[in-house]
C-alpha positions as CSV (number, residue, x, y, z in Angstrom):
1,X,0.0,0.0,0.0
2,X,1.4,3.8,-0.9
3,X,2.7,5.5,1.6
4,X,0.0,8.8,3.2
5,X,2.1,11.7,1.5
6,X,2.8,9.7,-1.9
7,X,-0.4,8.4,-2.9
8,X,-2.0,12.1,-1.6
9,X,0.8,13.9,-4.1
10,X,-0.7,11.5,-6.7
11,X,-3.8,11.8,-6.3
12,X,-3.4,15.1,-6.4
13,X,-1.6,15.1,-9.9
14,X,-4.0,12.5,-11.3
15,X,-6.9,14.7,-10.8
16,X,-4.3,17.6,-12.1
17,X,-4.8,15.8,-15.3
18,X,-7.5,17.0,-17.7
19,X,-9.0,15.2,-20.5
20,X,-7.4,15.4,-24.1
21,X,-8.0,15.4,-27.5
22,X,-6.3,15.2,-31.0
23,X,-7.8,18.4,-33.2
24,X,-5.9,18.9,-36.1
25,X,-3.2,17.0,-38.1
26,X,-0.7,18.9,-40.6
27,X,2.1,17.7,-42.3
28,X,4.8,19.8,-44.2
29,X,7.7,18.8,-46.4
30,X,9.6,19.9,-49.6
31,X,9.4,19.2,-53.0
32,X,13.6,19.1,-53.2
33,X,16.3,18.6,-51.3
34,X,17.9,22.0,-52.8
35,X,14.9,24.1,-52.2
36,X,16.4,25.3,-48.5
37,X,19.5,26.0,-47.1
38,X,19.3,23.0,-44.7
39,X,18.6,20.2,-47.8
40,X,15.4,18.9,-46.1
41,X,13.8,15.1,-47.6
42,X,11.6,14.6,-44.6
43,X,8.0,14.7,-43.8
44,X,6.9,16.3,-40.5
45,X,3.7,16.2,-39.4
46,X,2.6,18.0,-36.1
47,X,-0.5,16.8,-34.5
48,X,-2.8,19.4,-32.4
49,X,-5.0,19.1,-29.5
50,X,-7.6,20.7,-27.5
51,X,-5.4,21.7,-24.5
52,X,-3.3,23.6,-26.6
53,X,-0.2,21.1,-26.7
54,X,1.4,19.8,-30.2
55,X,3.9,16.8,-30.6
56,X,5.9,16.4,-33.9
57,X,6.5,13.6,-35.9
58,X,9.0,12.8,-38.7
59,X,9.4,10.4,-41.8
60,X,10.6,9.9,-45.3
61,X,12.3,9.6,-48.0
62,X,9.2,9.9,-50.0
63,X,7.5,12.9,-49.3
64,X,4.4,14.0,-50.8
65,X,3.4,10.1,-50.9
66,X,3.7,9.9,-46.8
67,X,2.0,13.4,-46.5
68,X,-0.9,11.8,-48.7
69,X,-1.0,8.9,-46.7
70,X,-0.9,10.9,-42.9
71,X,-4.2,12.7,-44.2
72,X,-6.1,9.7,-45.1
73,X,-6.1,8.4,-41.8
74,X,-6.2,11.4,-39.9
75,X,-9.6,11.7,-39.8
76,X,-9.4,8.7,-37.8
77,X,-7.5,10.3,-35.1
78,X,-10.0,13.4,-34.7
79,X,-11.0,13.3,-31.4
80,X,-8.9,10.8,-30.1
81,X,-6.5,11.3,-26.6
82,X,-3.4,10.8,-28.0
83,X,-2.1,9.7,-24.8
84,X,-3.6,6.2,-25.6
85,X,-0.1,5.4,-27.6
86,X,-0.5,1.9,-28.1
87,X,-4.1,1.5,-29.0
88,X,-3.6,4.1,-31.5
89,X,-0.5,1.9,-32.8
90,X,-2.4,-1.5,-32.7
91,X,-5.6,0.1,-34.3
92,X,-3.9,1.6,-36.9
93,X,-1.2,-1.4,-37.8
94,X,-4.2,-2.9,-38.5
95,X,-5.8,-1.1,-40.8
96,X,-2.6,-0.9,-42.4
97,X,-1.9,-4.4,-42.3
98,X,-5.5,-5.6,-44.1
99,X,-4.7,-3.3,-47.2
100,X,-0.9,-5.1,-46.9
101,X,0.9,-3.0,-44.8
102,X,3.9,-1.7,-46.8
103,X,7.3,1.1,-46.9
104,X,5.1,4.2,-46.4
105,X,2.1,2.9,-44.1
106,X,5.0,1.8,-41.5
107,X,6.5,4.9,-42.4
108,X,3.3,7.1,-41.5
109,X,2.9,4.7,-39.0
110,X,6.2,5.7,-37.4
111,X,6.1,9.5,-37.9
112,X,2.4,9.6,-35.9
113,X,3.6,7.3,-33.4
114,X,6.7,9.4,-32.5
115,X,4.5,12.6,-32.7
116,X,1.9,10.8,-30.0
117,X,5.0,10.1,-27.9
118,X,6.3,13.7,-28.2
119,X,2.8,15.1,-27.3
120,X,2.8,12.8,-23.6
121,X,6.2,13.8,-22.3
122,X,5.3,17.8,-23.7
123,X,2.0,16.7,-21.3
124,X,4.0,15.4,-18.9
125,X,6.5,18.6,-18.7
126,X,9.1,15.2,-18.9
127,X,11.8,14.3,-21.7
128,X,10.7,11.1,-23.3
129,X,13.8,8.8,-22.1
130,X,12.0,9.5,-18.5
131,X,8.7,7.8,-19.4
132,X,10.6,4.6,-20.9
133,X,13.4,3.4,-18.4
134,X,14.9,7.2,-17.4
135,X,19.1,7.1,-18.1
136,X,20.7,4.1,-18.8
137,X,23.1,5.9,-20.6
138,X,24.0,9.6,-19.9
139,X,26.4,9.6,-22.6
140,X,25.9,7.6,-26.2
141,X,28.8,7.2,-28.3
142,X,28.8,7.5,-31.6
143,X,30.0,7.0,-35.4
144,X,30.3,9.3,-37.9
145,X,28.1,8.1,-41.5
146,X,30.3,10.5,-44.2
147,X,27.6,12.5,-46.3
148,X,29.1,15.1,-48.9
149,X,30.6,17.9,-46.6
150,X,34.2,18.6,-46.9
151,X,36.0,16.1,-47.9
152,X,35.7,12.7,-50.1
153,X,35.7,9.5,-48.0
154,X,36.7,7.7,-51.0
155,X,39.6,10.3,-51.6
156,X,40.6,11.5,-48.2
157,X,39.2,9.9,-45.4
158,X,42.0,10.7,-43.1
159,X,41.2,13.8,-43.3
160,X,37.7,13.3,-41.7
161,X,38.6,10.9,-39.3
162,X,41.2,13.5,-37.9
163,X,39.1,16.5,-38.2
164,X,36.2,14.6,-35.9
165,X,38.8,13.2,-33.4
166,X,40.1,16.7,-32.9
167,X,37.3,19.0,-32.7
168,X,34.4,16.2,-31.9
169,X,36.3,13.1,-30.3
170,X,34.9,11.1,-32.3
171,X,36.7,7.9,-33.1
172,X,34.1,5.8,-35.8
173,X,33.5,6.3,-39.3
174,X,31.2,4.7,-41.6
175,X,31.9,4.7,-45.6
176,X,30.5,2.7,-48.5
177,X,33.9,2.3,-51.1
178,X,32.6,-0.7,-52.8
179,X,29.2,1.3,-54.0
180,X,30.8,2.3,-57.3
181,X,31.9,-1.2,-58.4
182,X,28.1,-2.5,-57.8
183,X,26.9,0.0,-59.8
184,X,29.4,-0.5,-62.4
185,X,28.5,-4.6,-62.4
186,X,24.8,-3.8,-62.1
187,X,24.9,-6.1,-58.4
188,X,26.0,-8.9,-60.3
189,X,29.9,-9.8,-59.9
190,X,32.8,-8.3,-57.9
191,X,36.2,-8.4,-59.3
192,X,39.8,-8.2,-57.8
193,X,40.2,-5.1,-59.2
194,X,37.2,-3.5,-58.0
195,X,38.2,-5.0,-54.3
196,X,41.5,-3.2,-54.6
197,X,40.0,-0.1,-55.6
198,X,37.6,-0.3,-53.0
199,X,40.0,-1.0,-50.2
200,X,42.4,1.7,-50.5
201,X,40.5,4.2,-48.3
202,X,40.4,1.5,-45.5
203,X,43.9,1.3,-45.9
204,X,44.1,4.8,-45.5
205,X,42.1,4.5,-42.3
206,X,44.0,1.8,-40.7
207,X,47.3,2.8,-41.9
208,X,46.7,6.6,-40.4
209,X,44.7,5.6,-36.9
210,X,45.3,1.7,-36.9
211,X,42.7,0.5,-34.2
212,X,42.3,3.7,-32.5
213,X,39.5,4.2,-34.2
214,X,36.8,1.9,-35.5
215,X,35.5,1.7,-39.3
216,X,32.3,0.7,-40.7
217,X,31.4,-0.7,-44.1
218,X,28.0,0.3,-45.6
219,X,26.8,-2.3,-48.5
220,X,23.1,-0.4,-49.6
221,X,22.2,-4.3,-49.8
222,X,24.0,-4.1,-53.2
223,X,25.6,-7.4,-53.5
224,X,24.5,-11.1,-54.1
225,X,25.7,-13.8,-51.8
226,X,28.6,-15.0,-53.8
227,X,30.1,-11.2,-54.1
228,X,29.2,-10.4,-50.3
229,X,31.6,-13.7,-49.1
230,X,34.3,-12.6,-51.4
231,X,34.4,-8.9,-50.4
232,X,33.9,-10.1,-46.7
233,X,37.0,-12.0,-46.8
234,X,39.2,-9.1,-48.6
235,X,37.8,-6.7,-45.5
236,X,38.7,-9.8,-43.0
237,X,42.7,-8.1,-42.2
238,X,41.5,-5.0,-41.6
239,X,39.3,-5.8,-38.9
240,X,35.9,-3.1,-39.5
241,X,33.6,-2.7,-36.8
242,X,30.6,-4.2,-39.3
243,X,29.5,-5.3,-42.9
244,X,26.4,-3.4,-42.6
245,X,23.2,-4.6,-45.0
246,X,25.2,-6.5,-47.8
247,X,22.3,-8.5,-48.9
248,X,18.7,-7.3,-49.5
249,X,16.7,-7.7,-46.1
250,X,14.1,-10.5,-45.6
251,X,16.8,-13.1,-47.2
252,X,17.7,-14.6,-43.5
253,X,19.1,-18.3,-44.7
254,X,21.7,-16.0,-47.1
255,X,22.4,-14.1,-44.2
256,X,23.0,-16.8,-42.2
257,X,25.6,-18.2,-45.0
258,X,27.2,-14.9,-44.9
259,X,27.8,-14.6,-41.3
260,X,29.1,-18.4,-41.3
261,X,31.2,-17.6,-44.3
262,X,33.2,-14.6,-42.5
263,X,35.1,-13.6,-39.2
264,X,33.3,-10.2,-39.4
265,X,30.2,-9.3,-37.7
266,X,27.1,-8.1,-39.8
267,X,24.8,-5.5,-39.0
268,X,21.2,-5.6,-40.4
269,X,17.7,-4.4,-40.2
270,X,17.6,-0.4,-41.2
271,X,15.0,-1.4,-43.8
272,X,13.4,-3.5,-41.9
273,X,9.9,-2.4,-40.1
274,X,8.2,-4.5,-37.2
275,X,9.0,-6.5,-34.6
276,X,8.0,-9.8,-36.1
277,X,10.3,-8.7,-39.0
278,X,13.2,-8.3,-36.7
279,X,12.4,-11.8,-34.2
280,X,12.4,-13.5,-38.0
281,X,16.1,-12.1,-38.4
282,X,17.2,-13.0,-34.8
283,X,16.0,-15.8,-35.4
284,X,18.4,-16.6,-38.4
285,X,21.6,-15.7,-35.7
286,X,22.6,-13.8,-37.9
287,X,23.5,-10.1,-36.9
288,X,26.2,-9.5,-34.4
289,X,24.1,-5.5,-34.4
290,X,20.6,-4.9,-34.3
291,X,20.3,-1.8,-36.4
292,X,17.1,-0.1,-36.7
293,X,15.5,3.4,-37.9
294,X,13.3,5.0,-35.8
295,X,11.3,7.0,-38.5
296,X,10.9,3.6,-40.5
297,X,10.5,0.8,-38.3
298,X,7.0,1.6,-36.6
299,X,8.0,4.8,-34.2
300,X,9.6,4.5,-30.9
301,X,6.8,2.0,-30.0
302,X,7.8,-0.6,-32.0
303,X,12.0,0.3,-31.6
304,X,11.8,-0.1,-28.0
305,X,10.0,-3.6,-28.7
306,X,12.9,-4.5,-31.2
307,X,15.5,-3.2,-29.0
308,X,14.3,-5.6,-26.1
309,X,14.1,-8.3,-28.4
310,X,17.7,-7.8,-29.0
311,X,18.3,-7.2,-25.7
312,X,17.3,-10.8,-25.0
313,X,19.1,-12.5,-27.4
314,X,22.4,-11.0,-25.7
315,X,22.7,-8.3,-28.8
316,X,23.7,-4.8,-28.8
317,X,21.7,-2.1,-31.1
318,X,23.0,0.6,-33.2
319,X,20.2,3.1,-34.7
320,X,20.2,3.7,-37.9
321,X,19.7,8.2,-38.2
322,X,20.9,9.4,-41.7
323,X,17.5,11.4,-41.8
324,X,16.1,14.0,-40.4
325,X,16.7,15.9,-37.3
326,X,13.4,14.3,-35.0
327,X,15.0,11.1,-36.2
328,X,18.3,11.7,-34.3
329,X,16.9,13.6,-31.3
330,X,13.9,10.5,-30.8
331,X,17.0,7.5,-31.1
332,X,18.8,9.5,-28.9
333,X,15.9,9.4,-26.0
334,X,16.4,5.7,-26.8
335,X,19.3,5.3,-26.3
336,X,19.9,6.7,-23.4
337,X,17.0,4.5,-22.2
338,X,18.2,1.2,-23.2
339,X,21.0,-1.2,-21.6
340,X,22.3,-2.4,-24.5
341,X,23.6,0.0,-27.2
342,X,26.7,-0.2,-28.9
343,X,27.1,3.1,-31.0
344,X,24.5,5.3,-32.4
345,X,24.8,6.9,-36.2
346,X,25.5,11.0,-36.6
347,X,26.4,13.3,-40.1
348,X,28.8,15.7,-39.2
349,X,26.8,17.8,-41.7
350,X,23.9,17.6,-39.9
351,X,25.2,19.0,-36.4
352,X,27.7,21.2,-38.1
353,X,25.5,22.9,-40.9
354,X,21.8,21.8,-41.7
355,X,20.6,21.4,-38.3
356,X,21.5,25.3,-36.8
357,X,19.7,26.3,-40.2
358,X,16.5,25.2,-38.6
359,X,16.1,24.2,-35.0
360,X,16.2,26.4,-32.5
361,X,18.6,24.2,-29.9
362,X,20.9,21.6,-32.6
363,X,22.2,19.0,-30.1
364,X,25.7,18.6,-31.3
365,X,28.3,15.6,-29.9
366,X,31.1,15.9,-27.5
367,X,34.1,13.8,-26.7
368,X,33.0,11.3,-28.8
369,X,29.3,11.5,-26.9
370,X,25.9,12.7,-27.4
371,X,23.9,13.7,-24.2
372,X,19.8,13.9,-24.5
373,X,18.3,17.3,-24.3
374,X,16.7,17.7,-21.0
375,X,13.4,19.3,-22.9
376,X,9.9,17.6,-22.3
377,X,9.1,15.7,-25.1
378,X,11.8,15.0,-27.4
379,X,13.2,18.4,-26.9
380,X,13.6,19.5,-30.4
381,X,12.5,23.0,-31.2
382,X,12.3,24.1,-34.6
383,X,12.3,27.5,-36.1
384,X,9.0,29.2,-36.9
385,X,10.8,30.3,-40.4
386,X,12.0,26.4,-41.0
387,X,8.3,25.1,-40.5
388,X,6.9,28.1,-42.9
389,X,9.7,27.8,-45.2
390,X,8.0,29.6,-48.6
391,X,9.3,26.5,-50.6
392,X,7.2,24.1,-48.1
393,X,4.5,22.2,-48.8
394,X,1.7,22.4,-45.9
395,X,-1.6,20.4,-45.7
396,X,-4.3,20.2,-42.4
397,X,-6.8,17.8,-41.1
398,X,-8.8,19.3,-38.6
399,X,-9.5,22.3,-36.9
400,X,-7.7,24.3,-34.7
């Protein structure tokens, strides 16, 4: 039984709590990537309510399709408390799942579900990592994924590497050298040549940091079985932290060849959506990382379901945030709520040009570290001129 004092203080802020319901729905994005200064190819959506609170959501690649998609079930959501999390998840999967649930329902799915969970801990006046598990983690390390800034990984990697270690502390790089030769071969065949070519920025890597820092390899799921053991075993000496996505997701018995094939742990699942999608893929034993994005996957709702199903087959995760800005702010809330993270992605463009264009308080690492903004809800604030951007693209369900 509670305690006199605590169960008066909650009854007190239980009956504090007044009823809630979803009003309006609105979704924004732009046509192009080079129609702002901060090269947007998201979706947000922003979902309104009769106390006067708003949680944002987040998606893409493909815009207008997603907005489309967020309007034709909004309606749905009219009146609704958007507290109820996930009912509104399992009612809507549903829907989703009769008309054959596909990339951009899981995708909508996802942006409205991070949006609800944005809207509780704004409710709440509490960050988000408080209402699932508080700090596991104060600090998440993380990796840097090399997006055109000011160098070219394929050219001068060593030049990035040092640049994050001395101004970010960063010590882990992502790049994806063997992209060219699969688009050369359209995904067919692999040659010697093409490894060679391939491996000399890793050699550059190793040769300039040797293991003081780690290096990933990013596939795209470009290859075929036969070319992903052969280019696994040229990568074998210089030790990478992963092979990430070699093989097109859902094919778990070739994964499971690969990963017996090779000393080198694989990383899969950042096109994956669902938790039954990801138990099939532990399943196989394949990954050595459980690798997951946020804005795809089903919302925080369905990554904190994934990350515990990793979690009890003894795995690590390792979010997958080469998107937009919610998408790194929500994974970090994660995060630093789960026990088992490894790394967690960042783009040195994003923190370092793009995001100050457009948010009010850019989180930015440290040390090698990202801490969680202390805001309620996910703490991201964007700019009143970034939202009404003249080249974006608004629509509204609902009334104010």
């Amino acid at each position: 039984m509670l305690a006199t004092p605590l169960a008066a203080a909650y009854s007190s802020f239980a009956s504090a709590i007044t009823p809630m319901k979803i009003t309006r729905v609105e979704t924004v994005y732009w046509k192009s990537r080079d129609d702002a200064p901060f090269w947007p190819h998201w979706t947000w959506l922003k979902i309104d309510t009769d106390t006067g609170i708003s949680g944002i959501g987040e998606t893409y690649p493909r815009n207008p399709v997603e907005a489309a998609m967020v309007h034709n079930v909004a309606p749905s959501l009219i009146g609704r408390d958007p507290r109820d999390i996930e009912r509104i998840w399992a009612d809507l999967y549903r829907t989703f799942d009769f008309q054959i649930a596909g990339g951009t329902e899981m995708r909508v799915l996802s942006a409205l579900d991070l949006a609800l969970w944005d809207l509780l801990g704004k409710s709440l006046n509490a960050p988000v990592y408080r209402l699932i598990g508080g700090k596991a983690n104060p600090r998440v390390r993380l990796y840097n994924t090399c997006f055109d800034y000011k160098y070219d990984f394929n050219r001068e990697p060593e030049k990035i590497m040092r640049e994050l270690i001395d101004t970010r502390g960063i010590k882990a790089i992502k790049i994806w050298p063997f992209d060219g030769a699969a688009q050369r071969n359209q995904n067919e065949y692999i040659t010697w040549h093409d490894i060679d070519e391939a491996l000399v920025p890793v050699k550059k890597l190793r040769e300039t940091f040797g293991y003081e820092i780690e290096i990933a390899i990013e596939f795209h799921a470009q290859w075929n079985l036969t070319s992903a053991i052969r280019i696994a075993h040229a990568l074998e000496p210089f030790k990478p932290m992963w092979l990430e996505d070699m093989l097109m997701p859902g094919n778990y018995d070739q994964y499971h060849e690969l990963a017996t094939a090779t000393t080198l742990p694989l990383t899969v699942g950042e096109r994956m959506a669902g938790k039954m999608q990801f138990e099939r893929l532990l399943e196989s034993r394949t990954p050595k990382y459980v690798m997951f994005d946020v804005t795809w996957c089903g919302g925080l709702t369905e990554a904190r379901k994934i990350a515990a199903l990793a979690d009890a087959q003894e795995l690590p995760i390792a979010p997958h945030t080469a998107g937009g800005p919610l998408l790194f702010y929500a994974s970090t809330h994660l995060t630093t709520a789960s026990p088992n993270v490894w790394i967690q992605e960042s783009c040195q463009r994003f923190y370092e040009h793009d995001w100050p264009l457009m948010l009010e308080n850019p989180i930015a690492p440290k040390d090698g570290f990202i801490q969680v903004p202390e805001e309620s809800g996910f703490g991201m604030r964007i700019k009143p001129e970034a939202w009404n951007h003249p080249a974006s693209i608004h629509a509204v369900t609902g009334t104010s």
